[in-house]
C-alpha positions as CSV (number, residue, x, y, z in Angstrom):
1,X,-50.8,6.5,8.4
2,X,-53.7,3.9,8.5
3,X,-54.6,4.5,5.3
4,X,-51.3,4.1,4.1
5,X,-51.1,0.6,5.8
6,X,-54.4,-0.1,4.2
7,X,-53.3,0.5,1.1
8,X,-49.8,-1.2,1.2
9,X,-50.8,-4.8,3.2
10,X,-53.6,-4.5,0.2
11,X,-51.3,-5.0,-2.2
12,X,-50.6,-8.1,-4.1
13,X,-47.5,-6.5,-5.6
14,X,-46.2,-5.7,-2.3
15,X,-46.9,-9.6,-1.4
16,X,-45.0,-10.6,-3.9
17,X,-42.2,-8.5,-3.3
18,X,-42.0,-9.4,0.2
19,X,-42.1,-13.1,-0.7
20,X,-38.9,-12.7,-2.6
21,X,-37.2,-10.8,-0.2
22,X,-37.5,-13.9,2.6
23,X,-36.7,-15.8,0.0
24,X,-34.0,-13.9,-0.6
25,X,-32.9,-13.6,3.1
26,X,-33.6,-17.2,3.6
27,X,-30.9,-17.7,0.7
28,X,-28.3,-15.6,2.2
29,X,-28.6,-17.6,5.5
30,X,-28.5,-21.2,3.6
31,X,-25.6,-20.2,1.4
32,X,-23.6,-19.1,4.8
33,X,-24.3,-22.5,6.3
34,X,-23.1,-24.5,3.4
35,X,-20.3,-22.0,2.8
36,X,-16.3,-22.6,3.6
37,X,-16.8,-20.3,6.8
38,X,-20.0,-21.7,7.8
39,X,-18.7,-25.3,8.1
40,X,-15.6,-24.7,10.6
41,X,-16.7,-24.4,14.5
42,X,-16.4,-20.4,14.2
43,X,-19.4,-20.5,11.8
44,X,-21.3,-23.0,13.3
45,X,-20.9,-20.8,17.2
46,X,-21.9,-17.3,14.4
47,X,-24.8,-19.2,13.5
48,X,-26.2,-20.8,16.1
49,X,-25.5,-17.4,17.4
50,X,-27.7,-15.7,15.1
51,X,-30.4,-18.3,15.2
52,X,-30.6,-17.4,19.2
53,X,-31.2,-13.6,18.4
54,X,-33.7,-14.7,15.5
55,X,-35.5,-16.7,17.7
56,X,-36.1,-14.1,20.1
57,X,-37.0,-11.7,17.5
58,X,-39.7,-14.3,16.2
59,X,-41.1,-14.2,19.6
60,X,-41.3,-10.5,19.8
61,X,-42.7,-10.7,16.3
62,X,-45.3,-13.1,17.1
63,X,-46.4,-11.8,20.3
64,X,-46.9,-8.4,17.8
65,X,-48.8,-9.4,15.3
66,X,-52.2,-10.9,17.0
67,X,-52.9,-7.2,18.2
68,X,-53.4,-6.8,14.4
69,X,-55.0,-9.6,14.0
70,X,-58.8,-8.4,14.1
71,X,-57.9,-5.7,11.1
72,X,-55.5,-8.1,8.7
73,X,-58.6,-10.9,8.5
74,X,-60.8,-8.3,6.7
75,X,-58.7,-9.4,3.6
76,X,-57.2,-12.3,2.7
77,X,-53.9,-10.6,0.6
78,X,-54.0,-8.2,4.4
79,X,-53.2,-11.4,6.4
80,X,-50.6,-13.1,3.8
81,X,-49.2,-9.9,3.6
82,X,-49.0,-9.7,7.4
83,X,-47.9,-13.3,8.0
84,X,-45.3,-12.6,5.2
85,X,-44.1,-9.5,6.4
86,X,-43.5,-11.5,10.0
87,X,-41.2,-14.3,8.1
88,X,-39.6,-11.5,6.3
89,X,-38.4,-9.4,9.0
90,X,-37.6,-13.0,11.4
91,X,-35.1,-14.0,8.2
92,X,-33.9,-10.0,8.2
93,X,-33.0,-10.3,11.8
94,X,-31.5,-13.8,11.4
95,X,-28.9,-11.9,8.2
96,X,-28.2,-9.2,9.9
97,X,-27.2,-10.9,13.0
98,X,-25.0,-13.0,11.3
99,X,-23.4,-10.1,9.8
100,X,-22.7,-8.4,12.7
101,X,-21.4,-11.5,14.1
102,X,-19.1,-11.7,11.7
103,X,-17.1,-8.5,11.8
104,X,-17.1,-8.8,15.7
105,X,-15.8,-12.3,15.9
């Protein structure tokens, strides 16, 4: 399995790919806020909402990723991977959040 992650945080394709999926997830969210439902006090609770749940995830995320901090500073596309993969997954948690939120409320 190490090798594995060695081979896939190596990877300047898989950087790039995770690049444009937060920027993709970081669309999503910015196109809800500026949408019709995003602008009534419903989507402003949903969001504000989903930021809270984000926020804690970022938290988790951050308090994850220094214990792989020794090996991802070997190589510099290990650590942009694993910086990007941290943004990534923080914008994830944020869409999916909002999604839920949206079906329950």
């Amino acid at each position: 399995m190490i090798e594995w992650l060695n081979i896939l945080f190596d990877s300047r394709m898989f950087l790039r790919i995770n690049a444009v999926l937060g920027f993709l997830f970081l669309g999503f969210f910015v196109f809800f806020y500026f949408s019709r439902e995003g602008r009534d006090e419903r989507g402003r609770g949903l969001i504000a909402t989903a930021s809270l749940i984000s926020f804690a995830m970022l938290f988790v995320l951050l308090n994850i990723f220094p214990i792989f901090i020794r090996w991802s500073v070997d190589n510099i596309v290990r650590l942009s991977n694993g910086i990007q993969t941290v943004y990534t997954l923080f914008l994830l948690t944020a869409d999916i959040a909002l999604l839920i939120l949206r079906k329950i409320r």
